[in-house]
C-alpha positions in Angstrom: 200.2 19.6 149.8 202.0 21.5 146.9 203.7 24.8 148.2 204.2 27.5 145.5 208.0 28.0 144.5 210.0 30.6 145.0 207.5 34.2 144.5 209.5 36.9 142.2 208.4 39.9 139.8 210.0 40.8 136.9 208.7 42.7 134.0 208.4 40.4 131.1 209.8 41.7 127.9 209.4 39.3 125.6 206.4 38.4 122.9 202.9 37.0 123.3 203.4 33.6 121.8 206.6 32.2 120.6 209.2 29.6 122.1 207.2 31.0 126.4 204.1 29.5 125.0 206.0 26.3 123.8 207.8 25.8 127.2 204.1 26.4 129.3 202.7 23.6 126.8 205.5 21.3 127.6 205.2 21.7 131.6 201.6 21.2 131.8 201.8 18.0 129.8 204.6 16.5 132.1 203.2 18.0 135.3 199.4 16.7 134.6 201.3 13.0 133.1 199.3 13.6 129.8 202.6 12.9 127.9 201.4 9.9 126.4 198.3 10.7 125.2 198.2 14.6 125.3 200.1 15.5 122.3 198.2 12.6 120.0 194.6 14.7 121.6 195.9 17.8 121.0 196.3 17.5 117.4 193.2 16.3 116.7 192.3 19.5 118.9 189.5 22.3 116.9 189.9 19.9 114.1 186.5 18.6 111.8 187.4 15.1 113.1 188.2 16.0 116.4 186.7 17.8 119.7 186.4 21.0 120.5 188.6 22.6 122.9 187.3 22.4 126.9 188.6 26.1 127.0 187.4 29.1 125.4 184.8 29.8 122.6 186.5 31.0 120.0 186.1 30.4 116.4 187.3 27.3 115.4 188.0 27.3 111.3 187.2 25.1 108.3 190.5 25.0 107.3 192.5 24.7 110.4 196.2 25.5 111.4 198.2 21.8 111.7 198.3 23.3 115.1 194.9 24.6 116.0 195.4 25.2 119.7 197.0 27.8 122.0 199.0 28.0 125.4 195.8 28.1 127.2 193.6 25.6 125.5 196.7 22.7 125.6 196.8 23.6 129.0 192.9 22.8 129.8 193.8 19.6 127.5 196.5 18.0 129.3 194.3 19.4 132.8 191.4 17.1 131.1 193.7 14.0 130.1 195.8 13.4 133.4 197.3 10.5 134.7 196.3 11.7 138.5 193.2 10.8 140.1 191.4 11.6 142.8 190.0 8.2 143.7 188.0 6.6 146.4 191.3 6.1 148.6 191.5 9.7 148.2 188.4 10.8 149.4 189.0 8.0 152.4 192.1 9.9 153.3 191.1 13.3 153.8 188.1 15.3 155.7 186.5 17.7 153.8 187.2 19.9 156.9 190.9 19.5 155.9 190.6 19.8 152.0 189.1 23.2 152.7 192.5 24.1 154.1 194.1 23.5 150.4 194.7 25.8 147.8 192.1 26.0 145.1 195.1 24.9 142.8 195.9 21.3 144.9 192.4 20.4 144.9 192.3 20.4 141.1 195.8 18.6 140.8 194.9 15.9 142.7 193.1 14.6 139.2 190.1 13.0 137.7 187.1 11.9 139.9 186.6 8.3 140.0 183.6 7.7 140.8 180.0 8.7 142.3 180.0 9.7 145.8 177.8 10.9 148.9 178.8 12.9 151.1 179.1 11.2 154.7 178.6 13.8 157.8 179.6 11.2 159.9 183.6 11.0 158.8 183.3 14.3 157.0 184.2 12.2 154.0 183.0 11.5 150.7 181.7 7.7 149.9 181.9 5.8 147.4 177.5 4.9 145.8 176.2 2.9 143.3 175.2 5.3 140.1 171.2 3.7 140.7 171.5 4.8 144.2 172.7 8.4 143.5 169.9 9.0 141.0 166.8 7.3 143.2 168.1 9.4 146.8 168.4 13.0 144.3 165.4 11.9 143.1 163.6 11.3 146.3 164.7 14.8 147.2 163.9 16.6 144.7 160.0 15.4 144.7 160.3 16.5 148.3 161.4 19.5 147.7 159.5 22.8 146.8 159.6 22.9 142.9 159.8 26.9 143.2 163.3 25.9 145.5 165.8 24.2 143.3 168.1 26.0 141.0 169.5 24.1 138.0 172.8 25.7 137.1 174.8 25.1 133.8 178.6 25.9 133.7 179.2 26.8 129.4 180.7 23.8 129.4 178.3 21.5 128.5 177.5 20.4 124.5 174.4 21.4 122.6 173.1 18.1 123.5 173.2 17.9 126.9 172.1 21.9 127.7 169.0 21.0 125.7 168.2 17.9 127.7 169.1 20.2 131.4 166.9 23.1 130.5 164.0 20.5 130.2 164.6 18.9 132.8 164.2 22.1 135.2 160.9 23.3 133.5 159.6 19.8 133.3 160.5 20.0 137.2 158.6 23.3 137.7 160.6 26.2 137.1 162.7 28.3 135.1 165.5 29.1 137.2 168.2 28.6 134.9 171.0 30.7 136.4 174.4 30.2 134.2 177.9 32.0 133.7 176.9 34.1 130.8 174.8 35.7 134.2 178.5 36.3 135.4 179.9 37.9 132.2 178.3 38.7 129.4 174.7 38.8 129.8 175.0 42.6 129.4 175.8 41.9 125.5 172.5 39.8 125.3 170.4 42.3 126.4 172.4 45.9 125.2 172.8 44.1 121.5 169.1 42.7 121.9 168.2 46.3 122.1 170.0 47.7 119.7 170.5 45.5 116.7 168.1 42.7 117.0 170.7 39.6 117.8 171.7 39.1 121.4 175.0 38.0 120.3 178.1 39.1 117.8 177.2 39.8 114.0 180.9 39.1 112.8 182.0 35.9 111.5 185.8 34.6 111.0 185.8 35.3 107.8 185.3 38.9 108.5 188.6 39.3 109.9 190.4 38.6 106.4 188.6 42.5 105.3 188.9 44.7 108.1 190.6 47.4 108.1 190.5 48.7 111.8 190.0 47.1 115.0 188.6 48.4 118.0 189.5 46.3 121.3 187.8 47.3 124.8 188.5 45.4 127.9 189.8 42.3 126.5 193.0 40.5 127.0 193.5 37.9 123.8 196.6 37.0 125.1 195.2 35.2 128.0 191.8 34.7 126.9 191.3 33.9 123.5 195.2 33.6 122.2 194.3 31.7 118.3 192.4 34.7 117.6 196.0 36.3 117.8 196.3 34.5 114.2 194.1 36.6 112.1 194.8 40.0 113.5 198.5 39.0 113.2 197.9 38.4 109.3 195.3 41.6 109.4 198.6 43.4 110.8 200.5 42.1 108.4 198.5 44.0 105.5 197.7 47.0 107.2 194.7 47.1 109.4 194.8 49.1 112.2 194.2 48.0 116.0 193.4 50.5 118.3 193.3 49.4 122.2 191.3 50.6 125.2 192.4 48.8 128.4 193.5 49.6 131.4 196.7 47.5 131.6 199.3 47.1 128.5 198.3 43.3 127.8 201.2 41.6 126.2 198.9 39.5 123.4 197.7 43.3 122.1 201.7 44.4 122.1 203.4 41.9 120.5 203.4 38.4 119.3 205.6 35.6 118.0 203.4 33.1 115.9 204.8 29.7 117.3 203.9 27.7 114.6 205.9 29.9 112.5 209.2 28.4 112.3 211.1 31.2 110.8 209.2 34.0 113.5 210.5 31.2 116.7 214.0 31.5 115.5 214.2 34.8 114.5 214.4 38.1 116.1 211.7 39.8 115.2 207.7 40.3 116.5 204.6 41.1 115.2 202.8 44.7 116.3 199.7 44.0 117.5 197.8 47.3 118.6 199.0 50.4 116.6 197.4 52.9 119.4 197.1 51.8 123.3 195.2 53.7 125.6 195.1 53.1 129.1 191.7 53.9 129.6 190.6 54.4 133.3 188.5 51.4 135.0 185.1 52.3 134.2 186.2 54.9 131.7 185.4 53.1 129.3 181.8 55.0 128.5 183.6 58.2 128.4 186.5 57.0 126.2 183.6 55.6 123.4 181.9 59.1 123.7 185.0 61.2 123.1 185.7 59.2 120.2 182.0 60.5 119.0 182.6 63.7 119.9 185.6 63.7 117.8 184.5 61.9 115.0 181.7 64.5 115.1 183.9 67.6 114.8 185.7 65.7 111.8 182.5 65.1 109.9 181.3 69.0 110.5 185.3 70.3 109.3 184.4 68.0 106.1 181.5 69.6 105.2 182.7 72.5 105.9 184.8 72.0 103.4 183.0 71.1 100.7 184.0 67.4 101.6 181.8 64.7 102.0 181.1 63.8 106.5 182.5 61.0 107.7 179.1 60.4 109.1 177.2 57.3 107.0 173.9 59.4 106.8 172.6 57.7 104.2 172.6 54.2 106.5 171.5 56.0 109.7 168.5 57.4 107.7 167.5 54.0 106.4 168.7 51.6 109.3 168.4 53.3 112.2 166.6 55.4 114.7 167.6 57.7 117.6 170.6 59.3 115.8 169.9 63.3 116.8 169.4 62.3 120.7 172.8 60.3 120.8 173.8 63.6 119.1 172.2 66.1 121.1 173.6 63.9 124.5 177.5 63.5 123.1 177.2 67.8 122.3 176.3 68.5 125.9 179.4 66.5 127.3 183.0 68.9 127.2 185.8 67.9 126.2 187.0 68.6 130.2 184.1 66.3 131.7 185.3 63.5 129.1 188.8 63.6 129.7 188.1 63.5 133.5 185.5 60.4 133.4 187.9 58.6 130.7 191.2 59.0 132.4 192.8 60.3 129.2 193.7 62.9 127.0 191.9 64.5 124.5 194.6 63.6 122.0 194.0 59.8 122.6 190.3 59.9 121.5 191.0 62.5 119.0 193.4 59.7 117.4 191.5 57.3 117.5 188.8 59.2 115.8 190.6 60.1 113.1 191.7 56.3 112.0 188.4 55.4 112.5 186.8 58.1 110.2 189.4 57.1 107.4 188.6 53.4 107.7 186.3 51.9 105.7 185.2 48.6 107.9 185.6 48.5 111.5 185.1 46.0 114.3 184.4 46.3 117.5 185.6 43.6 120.0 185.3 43.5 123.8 185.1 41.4 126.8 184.2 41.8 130.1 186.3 45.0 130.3 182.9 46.5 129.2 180.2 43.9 130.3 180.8 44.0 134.2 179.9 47.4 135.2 177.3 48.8 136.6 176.4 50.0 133.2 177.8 47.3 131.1 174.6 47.2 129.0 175.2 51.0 128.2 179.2 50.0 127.8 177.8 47.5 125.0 175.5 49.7 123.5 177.6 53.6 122.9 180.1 50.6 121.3 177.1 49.7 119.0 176.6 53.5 118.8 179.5 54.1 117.5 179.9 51.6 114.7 176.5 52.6 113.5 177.9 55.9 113.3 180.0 54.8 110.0 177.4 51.8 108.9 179.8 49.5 110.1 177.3 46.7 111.1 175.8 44.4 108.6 178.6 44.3 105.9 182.0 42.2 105.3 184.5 43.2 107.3 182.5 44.9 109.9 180.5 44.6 113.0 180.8 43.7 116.7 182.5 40.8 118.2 181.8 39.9 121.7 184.1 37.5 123.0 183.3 34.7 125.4 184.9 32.7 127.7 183.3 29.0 128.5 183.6 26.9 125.3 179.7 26.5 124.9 178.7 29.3 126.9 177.2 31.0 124.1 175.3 27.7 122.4 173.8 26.3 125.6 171.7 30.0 125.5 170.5 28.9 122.4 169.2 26.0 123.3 167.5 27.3 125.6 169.5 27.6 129.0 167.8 30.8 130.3 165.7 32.0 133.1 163.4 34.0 131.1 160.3 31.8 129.4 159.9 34.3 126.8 163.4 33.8 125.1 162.5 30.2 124.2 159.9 28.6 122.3 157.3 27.2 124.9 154.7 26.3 122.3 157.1 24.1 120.6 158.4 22.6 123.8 154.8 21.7 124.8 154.1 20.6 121.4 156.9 18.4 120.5 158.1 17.7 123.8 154.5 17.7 126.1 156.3 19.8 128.5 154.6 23.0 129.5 157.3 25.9 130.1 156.5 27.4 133.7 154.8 31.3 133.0 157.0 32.3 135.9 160.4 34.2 135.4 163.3 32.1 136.8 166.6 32.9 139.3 169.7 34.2 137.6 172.7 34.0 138.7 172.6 36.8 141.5 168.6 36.2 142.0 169.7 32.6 143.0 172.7 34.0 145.2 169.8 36.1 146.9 167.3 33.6 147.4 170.0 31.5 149.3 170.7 34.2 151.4 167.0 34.3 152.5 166.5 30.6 152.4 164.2 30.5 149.8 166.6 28.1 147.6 166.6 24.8 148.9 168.5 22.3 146.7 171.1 23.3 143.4 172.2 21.8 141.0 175.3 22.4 139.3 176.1 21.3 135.6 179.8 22.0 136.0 181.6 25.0 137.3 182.7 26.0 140.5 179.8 28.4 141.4 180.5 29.4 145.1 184.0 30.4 144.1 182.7 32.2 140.6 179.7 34.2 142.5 180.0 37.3 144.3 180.4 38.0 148.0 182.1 35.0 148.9 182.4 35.6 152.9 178.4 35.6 152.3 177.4 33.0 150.3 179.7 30.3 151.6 178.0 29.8 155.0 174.5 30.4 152.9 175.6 27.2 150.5 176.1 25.1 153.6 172.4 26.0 154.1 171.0 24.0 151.6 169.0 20.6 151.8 170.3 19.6 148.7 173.5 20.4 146.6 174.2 18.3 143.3 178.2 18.5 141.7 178.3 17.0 138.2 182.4 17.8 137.7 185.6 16.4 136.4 187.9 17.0 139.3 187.3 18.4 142.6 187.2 22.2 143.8 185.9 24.4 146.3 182.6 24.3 145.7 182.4 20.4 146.6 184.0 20.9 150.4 181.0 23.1 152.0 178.5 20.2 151.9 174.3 20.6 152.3 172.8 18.3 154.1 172.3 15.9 151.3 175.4 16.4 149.0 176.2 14.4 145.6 179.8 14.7 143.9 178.6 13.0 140.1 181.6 12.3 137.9 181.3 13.0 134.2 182.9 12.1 131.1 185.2 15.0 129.9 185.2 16.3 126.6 187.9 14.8 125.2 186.9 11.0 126.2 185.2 9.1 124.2 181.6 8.8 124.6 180.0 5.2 124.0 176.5 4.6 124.6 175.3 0.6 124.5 178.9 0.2 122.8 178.0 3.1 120.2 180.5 6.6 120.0 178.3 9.5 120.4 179.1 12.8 118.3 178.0 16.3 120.1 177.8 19.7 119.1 178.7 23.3 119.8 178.7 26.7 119.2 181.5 29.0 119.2 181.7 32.6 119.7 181.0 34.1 116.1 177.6 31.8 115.9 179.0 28.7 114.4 177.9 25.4 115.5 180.1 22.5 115.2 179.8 18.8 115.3 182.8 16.7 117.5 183.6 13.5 118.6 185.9 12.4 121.7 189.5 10.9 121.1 190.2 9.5 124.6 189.5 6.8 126.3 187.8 8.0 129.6 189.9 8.4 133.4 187.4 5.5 134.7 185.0 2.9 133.5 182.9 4.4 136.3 181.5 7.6 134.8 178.6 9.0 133.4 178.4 10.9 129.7 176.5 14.4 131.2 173.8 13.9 128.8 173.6 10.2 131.0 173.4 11.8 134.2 170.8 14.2 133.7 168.7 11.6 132.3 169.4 9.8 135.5 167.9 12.1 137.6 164.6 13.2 135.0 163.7 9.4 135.3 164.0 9.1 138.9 162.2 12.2 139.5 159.3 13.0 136.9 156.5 11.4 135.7 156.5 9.6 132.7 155.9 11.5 129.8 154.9 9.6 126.3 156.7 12.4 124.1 160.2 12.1 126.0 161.8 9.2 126.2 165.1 9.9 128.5 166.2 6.4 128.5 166.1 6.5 124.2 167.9 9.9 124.4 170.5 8.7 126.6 171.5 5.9 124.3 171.4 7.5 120.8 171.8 11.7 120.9 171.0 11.8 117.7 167.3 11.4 118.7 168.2 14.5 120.9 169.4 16.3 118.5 165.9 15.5 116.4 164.5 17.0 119.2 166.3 20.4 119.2 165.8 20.7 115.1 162.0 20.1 115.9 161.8 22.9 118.6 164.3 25.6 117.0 163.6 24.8 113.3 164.9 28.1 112.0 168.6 27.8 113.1 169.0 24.0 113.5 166.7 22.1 110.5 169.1 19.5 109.3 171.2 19.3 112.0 172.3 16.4 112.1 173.9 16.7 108.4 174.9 20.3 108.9 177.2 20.0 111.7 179.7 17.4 109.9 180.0 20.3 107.3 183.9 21.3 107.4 183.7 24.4 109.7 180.5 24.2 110.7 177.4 26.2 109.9 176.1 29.4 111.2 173.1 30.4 113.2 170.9 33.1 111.6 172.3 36.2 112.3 169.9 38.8 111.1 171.5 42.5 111.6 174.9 40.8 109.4 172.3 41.1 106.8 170.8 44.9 107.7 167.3 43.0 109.1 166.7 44.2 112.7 164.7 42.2 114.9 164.1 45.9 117.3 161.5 47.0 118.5 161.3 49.9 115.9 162.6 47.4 113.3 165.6 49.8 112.4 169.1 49.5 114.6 168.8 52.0 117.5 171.2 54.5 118.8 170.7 54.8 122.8 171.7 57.3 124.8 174.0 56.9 128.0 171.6 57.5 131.7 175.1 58.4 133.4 179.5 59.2 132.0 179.7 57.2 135.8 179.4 53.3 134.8 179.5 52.3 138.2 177.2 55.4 140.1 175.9 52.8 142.5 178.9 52.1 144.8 180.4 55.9 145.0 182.0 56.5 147.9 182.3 60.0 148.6 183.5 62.9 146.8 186.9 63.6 147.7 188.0 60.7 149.3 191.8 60.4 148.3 192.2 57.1 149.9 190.0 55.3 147.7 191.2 53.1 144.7 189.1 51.5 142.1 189.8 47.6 142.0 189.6 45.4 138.8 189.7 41.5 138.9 192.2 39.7 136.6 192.3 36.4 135.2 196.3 35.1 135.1 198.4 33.9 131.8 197.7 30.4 134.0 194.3 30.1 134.8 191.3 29.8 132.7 187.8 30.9 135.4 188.2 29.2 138.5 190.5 26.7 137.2 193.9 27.6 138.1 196.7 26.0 136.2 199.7 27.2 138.2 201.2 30.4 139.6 202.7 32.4 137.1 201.2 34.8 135.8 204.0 35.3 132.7 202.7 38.0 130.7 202.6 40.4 133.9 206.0 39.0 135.1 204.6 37.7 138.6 205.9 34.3 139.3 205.3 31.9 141.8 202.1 33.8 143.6 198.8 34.9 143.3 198.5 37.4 146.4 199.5 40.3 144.9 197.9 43.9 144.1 198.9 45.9 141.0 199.7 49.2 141.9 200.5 52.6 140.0 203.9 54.1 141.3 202.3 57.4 142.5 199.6 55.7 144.6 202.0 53.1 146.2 203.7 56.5 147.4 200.7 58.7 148.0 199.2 56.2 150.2 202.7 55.6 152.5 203.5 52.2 151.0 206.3 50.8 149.4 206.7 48.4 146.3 206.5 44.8 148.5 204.2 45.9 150.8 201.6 43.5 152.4 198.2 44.9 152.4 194.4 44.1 153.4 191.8 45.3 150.8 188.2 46.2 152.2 185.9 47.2 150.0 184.9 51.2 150.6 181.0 50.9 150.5 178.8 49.4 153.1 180.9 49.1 155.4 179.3 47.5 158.2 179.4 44.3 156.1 182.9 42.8 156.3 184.7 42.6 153.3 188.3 42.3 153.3 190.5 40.5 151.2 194.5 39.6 151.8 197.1 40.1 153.1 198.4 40.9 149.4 201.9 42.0 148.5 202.0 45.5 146.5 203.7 45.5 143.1 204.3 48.7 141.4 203.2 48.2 137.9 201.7 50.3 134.4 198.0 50.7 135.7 196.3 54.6 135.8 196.3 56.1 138.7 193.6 55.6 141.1 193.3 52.1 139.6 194.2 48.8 141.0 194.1 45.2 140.3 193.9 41.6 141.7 193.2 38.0 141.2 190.1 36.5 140.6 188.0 34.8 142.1 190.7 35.6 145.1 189.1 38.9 145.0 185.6 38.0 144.7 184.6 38.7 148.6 185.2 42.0 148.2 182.2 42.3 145.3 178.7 43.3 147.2 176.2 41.0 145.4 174.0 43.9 144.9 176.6 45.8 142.6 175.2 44.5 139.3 174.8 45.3 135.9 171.7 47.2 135.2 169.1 45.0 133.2 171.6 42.4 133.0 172.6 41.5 136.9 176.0 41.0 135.6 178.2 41.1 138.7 180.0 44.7 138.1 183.8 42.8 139.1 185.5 45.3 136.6 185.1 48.4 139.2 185.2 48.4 143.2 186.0 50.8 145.1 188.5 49.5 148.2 190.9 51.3 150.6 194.5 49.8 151.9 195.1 49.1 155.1 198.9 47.9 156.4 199.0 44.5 156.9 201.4 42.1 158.4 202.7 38.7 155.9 200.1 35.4 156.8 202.0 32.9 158.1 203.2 30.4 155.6 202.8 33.2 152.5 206.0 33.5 150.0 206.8 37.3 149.8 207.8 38.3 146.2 211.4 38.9 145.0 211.1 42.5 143.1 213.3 42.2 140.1 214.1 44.8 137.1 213.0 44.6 134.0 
């Protein structure tokens, strides 16, 4: 088993980007073996001939970069194309009872699965089982089974092709529940931009980034997370545009960055500036921060007029788009300046700043990420951003608009195919008509609904397109004796993780085809489609050849199961689909007409083509058929978990994602951009509260949440680092830190797990046996 190397911190100083990003690429390739094959892949990587990267969604362009990848999208390459495997001598070797021992990052490096396998209670191994077998047992079960009892969960990671065909699948079944990760992260920008505009998802585009002149960023790290979209604000930069950051910690990707495809930026001195203002907004200050901002911009309009000048205010586009204008109004009047400053965790100054950049710019964006969406009021979070680019008109014209960013590389297109738990967000008359399968009337099991009903026992059997959904979900000392309840548990997956080792009492580990393998059905290469974050769908082929001659294309396994568990059905042929996706993707043109007629000659198109997006064009599909300004129900985005007025011992806790991890999957670790090295189990710290509380930089620690506290929920022991977050703030790893998130501290409307904000107390702990403490270094 691997053991970390030697733990240290020291502050990293250098760039986002540049010759870091080249070294991490060059490890993870000789590490994972990919050295023969990885660098060939990853230049056909994002490319119109190529695949789309297993990573994140990000826009991928018409006209792409020779290098279209970054750090973290070579990394999930060469994870994707190793040499290692995890065979059926491995599973022989080893119990499951040890393998839940091993770090989450050894189970992943021991490589590609091989082959199908059963779990075997007996040895407390998996087996090696015939594909026919596999299907007819799950099959079996699943007629056995409840139909109201079996979850069907999809990872983001799956194409166009094969969500379409899994969504089917579980209402031809009998239900809708259709739990997936947007549930985790950004369902709270479906509904809040639902609401408000008409479009559950972003209105910019990529080409929007060549026109605008000012950036907003809330709660979004594009260093980590979404690194090629540090091209265009780098060139935006470059020609003035303005980038002004909310966010608790000073990311490195919005300070500074080294293009390192740029030959003369690698061997030169100098950086690019990324945000022009950075405000270290408190967690869950966010609501406040957007709200002083109004506030301002407010008292700059009414100095205008004043004047004689004209506001700074777009009344003519609130009176002719929108609705609900004098409320916001009348709400942001009634909050001081004082209350504002308190909820936000800064200055006056800051949002007065920001105001005043905003209110000479012309056309603004708003990004975000789950900075905003996990709260308890993410959807409010989402909306007061919408508020405040309606504000200025800055929604439905080049340049402007709001720009969720998502994480899972299809997370966002497998919703609009129709991976969802509510019936009423896809077409069931078409689906009956074209397809004879009648949509259940019934609302399905999100993500936290399905987490509940395992809790109670009223889920029975899962199945899991991807993902690694004990270790993504909430609660974790909870739900992973609750998993180990279930009659059935189903694992479609590329390697092994954590998820796999707390068996059901029927339990199926289903090896798929990867991404970046070739897929050939009956000896023909099957093409596959996504969509990316901006709306863009994209056709792609593999490049590969696959780890083993012994797995399944996804769309192949979940035709597998639909034959060996529904009835036949004259107007779906899952045998024909499975052979040819083309006929699938007939299938999804016939059912969603307006946004995919002529798919299959749309997405060759260099680029791409985009889904309709009607508020880009000023038509909103609202209720009141104008945009609507909504007002806040609390300053407090997190009201539900409060644990007492005065208590000075209480810190609010954020979870991170690392510089090497993307999700669950962890790469390595570093962490570079935050200077940890070598270790995970560590708790970012401000200076002050390190002292306040009687600790010391180095420190080991147990976390326990501060709310309910006769549940346990205690996380560590973590070593304390003293590092640039506010005061009263903290942060740590996920998922590491997921037990210590109550599954009932959601989202509002969304049941977004609220990760962003928990409210925990320190308690002195002693070093685990076996840990690496941290060499503290200076910057």
């Amino acid at each position: 088993m691997h053991l970390p190397p030697h733990a240290r911190f020291k502050p990293y100083t250098h760039a986002a980007g540049g010759w870091g990003s080249a070294q991490s690429v060059a490890a993870i390739l000789l590490r994972e073996k990919a050295l023969g094959k990885g660098p060939a892949a990853l230049l056909k990587q994002n490319k119109p001939d190529g695949f789309a990267c297993v990573s994140c969604a990000w826009a991928k362009p018409g006209k792409p970069h020779p290098l279209e990848f970054c750090e973290n999208g070579a990394k999930a390459t060469a994870w994707e194309l190793t040499s290692l495997r995890a065979d059926v001598d491995f599973f022989s070797k080893h119990t499951l009872t040890e393998l839940r021992t091993w770090p989450d990052h050894d189970l992943e490096q021991q490589g590609r699965i091989t082959h199908p396998l059963r779990y075997d209670a007996t040895t407390d191994t998996y087996r090696p089982v015939a594909w026919e077998d596999a299907f007819a047992a799950i099959g079996e079960t699943l007629k056995r089974l409840p139909r109201e009892s079996v979850v069907f969960y999809a990872s983001g990671r799956a194409s166009l092709e094969a969500s379409f065909m899994y969504q089917l699948l579980a209402r031809a079944y009998g239900n809708n529940h259709l739990p997936d990760s947007s549930n985790m992260c950004h369902e709270s920008t479906s509904v809040g931009l639902q609401e408000s505009i008409g479009v559950p998802v972003g209105t910019v585009t990529l080409a929007d980034f060549e026109h605008t002149d000012c950036f907003f960023f809330f709660g979004q790290n594009v260093g980590s997370n979404s690194p090629r979209m540090l091209h265009p604000l780098q060139e935006a930069r470059k020609r003035g545009a303005q980038i002004i950051t909310f966010n608790p910690l000073r990311e490195r990707g919005l300070e500074r960055f080294v293009n390192p495809q740029s030959p003369v930026e690698m061997l030169g001195p100098e950086s690019t500036l990324i945000s022009t203002q950075y405000h270290q907004v408190a967690i869950g200050g966010d609501l406040a921060a957007m709200a002083g901002i109004i506030k301002a911009l407010l008292e700059l309009d009414a100095e205008a007029l004043a004047a004689g000048q004209p506001g700074v205010i777009d009344r003519a586009f609130i009176a002719e788009h929108t609705t609900g204008f004098e409320a916001l109004i009348a709400q942001i009047d009634g909050y001081s300046w004082e209350t504002l400053e308190r909820r936000a965790g800064l200055g006056r100054g800051a949002m007065e700043a920001a105001a005043r950049v905003y209110a000479r710019s012309e056309r603004v964006m708003g990004v975000y990420g789950m900075g905003l969406t996990q709260h308890r009021h993410g959807v409010a979070n989402v909306q007061m951003l919408v508020n405040l680019l309606l504000l200025r008109g800055n929604i439905g014209k080049p340049g402007a608009g709001i720009c969720p960013v998502r994480g899972h590389s299809n997370v966002q297109g497998q919703r609009t195919v129709g991976i969802t738990e509510d019936p009423k967000k896809v077409p069931g008359e078409l689906i009956e008509q074209v397809l004879g399968i009648k949509v259940p009337d019934e609302k399905g099991f999100c993500t936290v609904d399905a987490c509940e009903g395992m809790l109670d026992g009223r889920v029975k059997g899962f199945i899991g397109l991807g993902g690694n959904f004990v270790r993504a979900v909430p609660d974790t000392s909870r739900m992973e004796p609750a998993w180990q309840r279930l009659e059935l548990n189903v694992q479609v997956a590329t390697k092994l993780n954590r998820s796999h080792l707390l068996p059901g009492a029927s339990q199926w580990l289903l090896p798929c085809l990867g991404r970046i393998e070739i897929d050939r059905q009956d000896g023909l290469e099957q093409q596959w489609a996504t969509e990316d974050s901006t709306g863009c769908i994209h056709g792609w082929r593999g490049q590969s050849e696959p780890a083993s001659e012994d797995l399944l294309s996804e769309p192949a396994i979940i035709a597998g199961i639909a034959q060996a568990t529904l009835p036949p059905n004259p107007k779906l042929d899952w045998a024909a689909w499975r052979r040819d996706y083309r006929k699938v993707r007939e299938a999804i043109a016939a059912v969603y007409p307006e946004t995919f007629h002529d798919l299959e000659v749309r997405m060759a198109e260099p680029g791409g083509f985009h889904r309709p997006l009607p508020a880009a064009q000023r038509q909103w599909k609202t209720e009141s058929g104008k945009a609507q300004f909504t007002t806040m129900p609390t300053l407090d985005t997190n009201d539900d978990v409060n644990a007492g007025e005065g208590r000075r011992d209480v810190l609010q806790l954020m979870t991170l994602r690392s510089n090497d991890q993307f999700n669950t999957t962890i790469y390595g670790y570093d962490d570079r951009f935050r200077g940890v090295k070598g270790t995970r189990k560590v708790l970012l710290m401000n200076t002050n509260d390190i002292t306040r509380l009687g600790f010391a930089p180095g420190a080991w620690v147990k976390v326990t949440t501060a709310v309910e506290t006769d549940v346990p929920r205690t996380v560590g022991p973590l070593q304390v680092l003293a590092y640039d977050i506010p005061a009263g703030c903290c942060g740590g790893y996920y998922p590491e830190c997921n037990p210590l998130v109550p599954l009932w501290h959601y989202a509002e409307k969304s049941k977004v797990p609220a990760a962003k904000s928990i409210p925990v107390t320190l308690m002195r702990a002693s070093m685990e046996p076996g840990a690496v403490p941290i060499e503290l270094k200076r910057g």
